[in-house]
TORVO-982624 format. One record per residue (C-alpha): residue number from 1; x, y, z; residue in one letter. Coordinates in steps of 0.001 Angstrom, whole numbers, always signed. Layout:
N
PT voro      xx      yy      zz dodren
PT  NUM       X       Y       Z      a
...
REM end
This chain:
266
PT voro      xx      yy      zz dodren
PT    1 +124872  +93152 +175221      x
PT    2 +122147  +95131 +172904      x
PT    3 +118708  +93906 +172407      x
PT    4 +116368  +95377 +169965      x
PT    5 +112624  +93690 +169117      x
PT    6 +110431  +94357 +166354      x
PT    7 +107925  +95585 +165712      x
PT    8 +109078  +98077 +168525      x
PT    9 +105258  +98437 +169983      x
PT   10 +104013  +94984 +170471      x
PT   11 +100446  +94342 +171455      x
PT   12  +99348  +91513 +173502      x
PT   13  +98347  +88504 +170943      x
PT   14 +101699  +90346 +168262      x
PT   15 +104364  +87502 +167272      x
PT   16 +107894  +89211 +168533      x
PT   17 +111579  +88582 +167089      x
PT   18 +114125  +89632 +169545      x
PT   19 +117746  +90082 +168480      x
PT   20 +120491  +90114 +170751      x
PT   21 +123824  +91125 +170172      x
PT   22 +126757  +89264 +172490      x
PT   23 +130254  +91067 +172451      x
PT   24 +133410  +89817 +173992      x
PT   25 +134883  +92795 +176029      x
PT   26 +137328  +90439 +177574      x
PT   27 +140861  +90220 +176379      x
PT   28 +140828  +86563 +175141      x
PT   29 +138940  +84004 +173384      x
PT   30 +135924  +82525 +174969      x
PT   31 +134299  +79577 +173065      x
PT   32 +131734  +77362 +173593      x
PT   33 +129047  +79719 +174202      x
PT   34 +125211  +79179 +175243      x
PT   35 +122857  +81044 +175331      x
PT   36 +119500  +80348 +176952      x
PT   37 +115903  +82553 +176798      x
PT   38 +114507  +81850 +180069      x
PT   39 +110655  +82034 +179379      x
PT   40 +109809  +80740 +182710      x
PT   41 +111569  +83271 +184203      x
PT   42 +109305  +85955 +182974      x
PT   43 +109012  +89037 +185878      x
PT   44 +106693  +92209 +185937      x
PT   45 +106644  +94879 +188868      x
PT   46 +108888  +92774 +190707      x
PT   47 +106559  +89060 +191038      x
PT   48 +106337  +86073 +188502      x
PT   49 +104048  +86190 +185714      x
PT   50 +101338  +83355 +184010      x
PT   51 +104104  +82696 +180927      x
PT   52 +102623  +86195 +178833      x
PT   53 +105147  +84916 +176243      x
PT   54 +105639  +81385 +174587      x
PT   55 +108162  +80424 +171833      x
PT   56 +107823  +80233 +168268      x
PT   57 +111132  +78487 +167708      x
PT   58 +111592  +74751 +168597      x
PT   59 +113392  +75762 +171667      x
PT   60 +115171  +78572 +172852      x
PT   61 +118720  +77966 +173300      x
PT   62 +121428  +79473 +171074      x
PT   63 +124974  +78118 +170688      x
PT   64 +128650  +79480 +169403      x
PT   65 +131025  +78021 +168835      x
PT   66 +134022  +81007 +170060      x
PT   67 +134385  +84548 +169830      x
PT   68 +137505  +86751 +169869      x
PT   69 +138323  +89924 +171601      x
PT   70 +135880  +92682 +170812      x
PT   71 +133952  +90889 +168928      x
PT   72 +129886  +90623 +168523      x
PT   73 +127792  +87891 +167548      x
PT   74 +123976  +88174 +167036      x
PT   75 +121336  +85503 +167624      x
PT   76 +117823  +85534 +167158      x
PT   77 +114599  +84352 +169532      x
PT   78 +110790  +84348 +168004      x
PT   79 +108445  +84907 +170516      x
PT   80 +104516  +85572 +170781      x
PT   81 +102662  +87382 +173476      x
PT   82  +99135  +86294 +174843      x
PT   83  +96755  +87826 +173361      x
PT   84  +94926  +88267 +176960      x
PT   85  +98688  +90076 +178506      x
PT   86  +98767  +92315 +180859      x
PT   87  +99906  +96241 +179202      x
PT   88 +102943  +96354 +180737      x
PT   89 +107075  +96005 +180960      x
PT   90 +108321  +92787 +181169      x
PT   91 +111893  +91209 +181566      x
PT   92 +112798  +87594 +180771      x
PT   93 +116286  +86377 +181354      x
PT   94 +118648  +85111 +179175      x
PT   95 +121126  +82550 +180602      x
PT   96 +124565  +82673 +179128      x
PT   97 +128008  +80227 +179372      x
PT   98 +130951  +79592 +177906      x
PT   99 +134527  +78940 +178756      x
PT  100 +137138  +81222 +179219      x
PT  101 +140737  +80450 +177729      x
PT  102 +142281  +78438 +180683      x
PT  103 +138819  +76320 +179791      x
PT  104 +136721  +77267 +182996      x
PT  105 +133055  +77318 +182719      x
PT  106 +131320  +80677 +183083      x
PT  107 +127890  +81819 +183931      x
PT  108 +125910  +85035 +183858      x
PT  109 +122334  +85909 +184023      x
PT  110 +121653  +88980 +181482      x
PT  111 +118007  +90855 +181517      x
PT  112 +115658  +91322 +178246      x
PT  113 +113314  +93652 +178661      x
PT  114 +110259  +93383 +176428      x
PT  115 +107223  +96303 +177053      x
PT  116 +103666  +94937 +175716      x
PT  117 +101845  +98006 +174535      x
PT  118  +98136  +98688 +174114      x
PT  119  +96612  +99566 +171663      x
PT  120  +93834 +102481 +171490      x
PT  121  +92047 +103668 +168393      x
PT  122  +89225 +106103 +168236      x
PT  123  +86183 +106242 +165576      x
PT  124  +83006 +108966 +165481      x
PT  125  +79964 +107784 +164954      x
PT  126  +76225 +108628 +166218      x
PT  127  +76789 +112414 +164048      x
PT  128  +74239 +114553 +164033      x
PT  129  +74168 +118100 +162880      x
PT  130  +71830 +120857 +163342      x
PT  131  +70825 +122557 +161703      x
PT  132  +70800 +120843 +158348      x
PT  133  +69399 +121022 +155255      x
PT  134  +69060 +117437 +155086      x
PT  135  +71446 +114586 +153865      x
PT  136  +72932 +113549 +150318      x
PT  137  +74545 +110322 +150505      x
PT  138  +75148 +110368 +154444      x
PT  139  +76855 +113735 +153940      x
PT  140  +75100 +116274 +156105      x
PT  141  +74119 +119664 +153703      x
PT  142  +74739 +122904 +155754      x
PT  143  +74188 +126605 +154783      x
PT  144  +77784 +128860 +155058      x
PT  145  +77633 +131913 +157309      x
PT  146  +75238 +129534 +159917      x
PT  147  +76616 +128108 +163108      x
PT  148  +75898 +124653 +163328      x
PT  149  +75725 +121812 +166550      x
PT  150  +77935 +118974 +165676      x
PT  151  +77441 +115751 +168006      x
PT  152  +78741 +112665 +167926      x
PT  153  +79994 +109857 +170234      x
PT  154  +83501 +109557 +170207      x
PT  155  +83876 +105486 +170787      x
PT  156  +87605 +104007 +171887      x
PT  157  +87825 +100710 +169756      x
PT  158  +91309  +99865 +171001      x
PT  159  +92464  +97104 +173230      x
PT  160  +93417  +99736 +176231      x
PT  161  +92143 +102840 +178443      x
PT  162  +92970 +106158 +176442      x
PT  163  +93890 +108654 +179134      x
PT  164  +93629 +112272 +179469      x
PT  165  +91377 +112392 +176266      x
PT  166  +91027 +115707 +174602      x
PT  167  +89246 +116855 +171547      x
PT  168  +90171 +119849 +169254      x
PT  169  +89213 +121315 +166428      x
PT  170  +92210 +123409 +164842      x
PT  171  +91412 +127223 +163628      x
PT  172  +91221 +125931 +159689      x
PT  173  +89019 +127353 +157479      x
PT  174  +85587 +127692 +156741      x
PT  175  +85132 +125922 +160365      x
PT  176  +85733 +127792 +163523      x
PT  177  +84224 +126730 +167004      x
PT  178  +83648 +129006 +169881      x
PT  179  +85727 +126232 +172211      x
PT  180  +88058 +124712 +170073      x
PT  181  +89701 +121893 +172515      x
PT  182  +87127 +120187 +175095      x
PT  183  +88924 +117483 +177702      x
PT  184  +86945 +113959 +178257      x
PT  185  +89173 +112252 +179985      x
PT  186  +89406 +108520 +180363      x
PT  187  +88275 +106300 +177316      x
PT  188  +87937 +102578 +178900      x
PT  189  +88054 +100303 +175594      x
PT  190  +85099  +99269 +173775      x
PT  191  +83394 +102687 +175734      x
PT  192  +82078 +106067 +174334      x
PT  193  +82208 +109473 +175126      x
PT  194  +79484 +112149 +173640      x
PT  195  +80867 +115111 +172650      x
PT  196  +79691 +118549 +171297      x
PT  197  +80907 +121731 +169287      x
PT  198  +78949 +125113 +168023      x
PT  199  +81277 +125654 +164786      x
PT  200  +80874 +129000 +162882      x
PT  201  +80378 +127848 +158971      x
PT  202  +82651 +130598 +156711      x
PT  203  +81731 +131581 +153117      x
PT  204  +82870 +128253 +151376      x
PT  205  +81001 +125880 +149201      x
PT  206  +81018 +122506 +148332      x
PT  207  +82653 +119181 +150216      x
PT  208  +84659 +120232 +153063      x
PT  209  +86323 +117656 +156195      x
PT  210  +85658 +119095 +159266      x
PT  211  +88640 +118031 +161260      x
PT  212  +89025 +116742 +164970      x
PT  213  +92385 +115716 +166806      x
PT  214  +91848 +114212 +169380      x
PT  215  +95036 +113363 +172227      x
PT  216  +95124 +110932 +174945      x
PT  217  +97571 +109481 +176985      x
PT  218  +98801 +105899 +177116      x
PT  219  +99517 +103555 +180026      x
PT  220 +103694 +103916 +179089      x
PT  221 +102769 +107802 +180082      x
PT  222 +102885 +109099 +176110      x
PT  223 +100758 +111152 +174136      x
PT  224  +99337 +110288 +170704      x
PT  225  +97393 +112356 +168585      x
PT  226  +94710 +111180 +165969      x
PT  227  +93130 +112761 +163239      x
PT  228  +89442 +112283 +162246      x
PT  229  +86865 +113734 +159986      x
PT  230  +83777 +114880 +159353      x
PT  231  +82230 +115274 +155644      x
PT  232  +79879 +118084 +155106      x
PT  233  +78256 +119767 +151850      x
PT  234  +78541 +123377 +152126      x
PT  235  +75531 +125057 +150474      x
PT  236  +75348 +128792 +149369      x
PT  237  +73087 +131008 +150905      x
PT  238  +71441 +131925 +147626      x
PT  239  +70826 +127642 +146821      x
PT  240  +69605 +127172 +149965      x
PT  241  +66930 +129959 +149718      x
PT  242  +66489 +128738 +146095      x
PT  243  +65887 +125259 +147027      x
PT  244  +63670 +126000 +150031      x
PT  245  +61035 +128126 +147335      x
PT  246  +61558 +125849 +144464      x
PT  247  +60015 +122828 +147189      x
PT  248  +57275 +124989 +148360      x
PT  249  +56126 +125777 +144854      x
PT  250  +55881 +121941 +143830      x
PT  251  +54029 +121833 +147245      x
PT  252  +51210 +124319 +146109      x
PT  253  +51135 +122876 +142605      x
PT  254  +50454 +119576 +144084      x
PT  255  +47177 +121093 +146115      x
PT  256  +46280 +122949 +143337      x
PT  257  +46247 +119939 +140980      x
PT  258  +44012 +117846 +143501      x
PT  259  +41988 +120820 +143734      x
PT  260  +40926 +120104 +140329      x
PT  261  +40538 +116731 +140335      x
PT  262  +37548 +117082 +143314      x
PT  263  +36381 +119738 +141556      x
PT  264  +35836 +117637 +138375      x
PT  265  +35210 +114567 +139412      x
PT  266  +38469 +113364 +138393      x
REM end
């Protein structure tokens, strides 16, 4: 017997379509086959689970009507998950009988093994950069050839604990930090972690992604990487400096116009 599930990573709350594929090893017919998803039989580290899965289907019993040496036949159970599931393995039998060619009635009890994943997703927010040379449209400007303080919270909007966190930021140019990988640890979902990096700025200009991977470990005992980024507006020395006098000089031309106007009367 083969089972396969899709999608392959269910969440808690994710509608699941098992297929299972029955094959005769035996040397003669069998017919009258039935096959039975036991949903109240549901088991997770060895004790009885609160039903994590209900049907979709009217009912989950399955019949055929015979099947010849060596051969397969597939049939199909919808599922869904509570949304509220425990992230973990689970295994559900499935009841089968039929009878054999001298028409005796046969039983077996098969295992289906369904794992509920979490899910964990990360997003930056809280930014803040310094120093700066202020912001265009929520893009922080920066001056090349500085070395700047980027900040942010890194927040775990997923439906699980991300474990083993880590943050890195790859050796890619213009942006090169004096630590590139910094370990957090444990995430717990809907929490936050505040993080840190001094990044030497190179000679580039213009709209550049500053880019963070960050790793963690799930409860299954993987690792996942995800990539996120950081807009910034690269300014040239020689703008910057530019842009700095250009601002002071509409400061004193300011003064010197009110100057005038006490001075007149005005």
């Amino acid at each position: 017997m083969n089972v396969s599930i899709s999608p392959e990573r269910p969440i808690p709350g994710d509608p699941i379509t098992l297929k299972v594929t029955l094959k005769n090893t035996g040397t003669t017919q069998i017919k009258d086959i039935k096959s039975r998803l036991d949903l109240n039989s549901v088991t997770s580290m060895g004790s009885t689970s609160e039903r994590p899965f209900v049907p979709l289907d009217s009912d989950m019993v399955r019949y055929i009507k015979s099947l010849s040496p060596d051969k397969n036949a597939e049939i199909t159970y919808r599922i869904i998950s509570d949304g509220k599931a425990d992230v973990k393995p689970y295994s559900i039998n499935l009841n089968i009988s039929y009878r054999n060619d001298a028409g005796t009635q046969k039983s077996e009890i098969r295992k289906v093994g369904i794992p509920l994943y979490g899910r964990s997703d990360f997003e930056i927010q809280s930014l803040k950069i310094e120093p700066n040379l202020g912001l265009n449209k929520s893009v922080y400007k920066i001056m090349q050839g500085t070395v700047e303080k980027i900040g942010f919270d890194v927040i775990n909007d997923g439906s699980t604990t991300a474990n083993f966190v880590t943050i890195r930021l790859p050796e890619t140019s213009p942006f090169f930090a004096k630590e590139s990988t910094q370990y957090i640890g444990p995430i717990d979902s809907d929490d936050f972690a505040p993080i840190s990096f001094e990044v030497q700025i190179g000679d580039a200009q213009g709209y550049h992604e500053i880019p963070f991977k960050i790793s963690y470990i799930d409860s299954y005992n993987q690792k996942h990487t995800v990539l996120k980024e950081v807009e910034v507006d690269i300014i040239s020395k020689k703008n910057s400096i530019n842009g700095l006098n250009g601002e002071n000089s509409k400061d004193n031309e300011n003064i010197f116009i009110r100057f005038l106007k006490w001075l007149f009367g005005l």
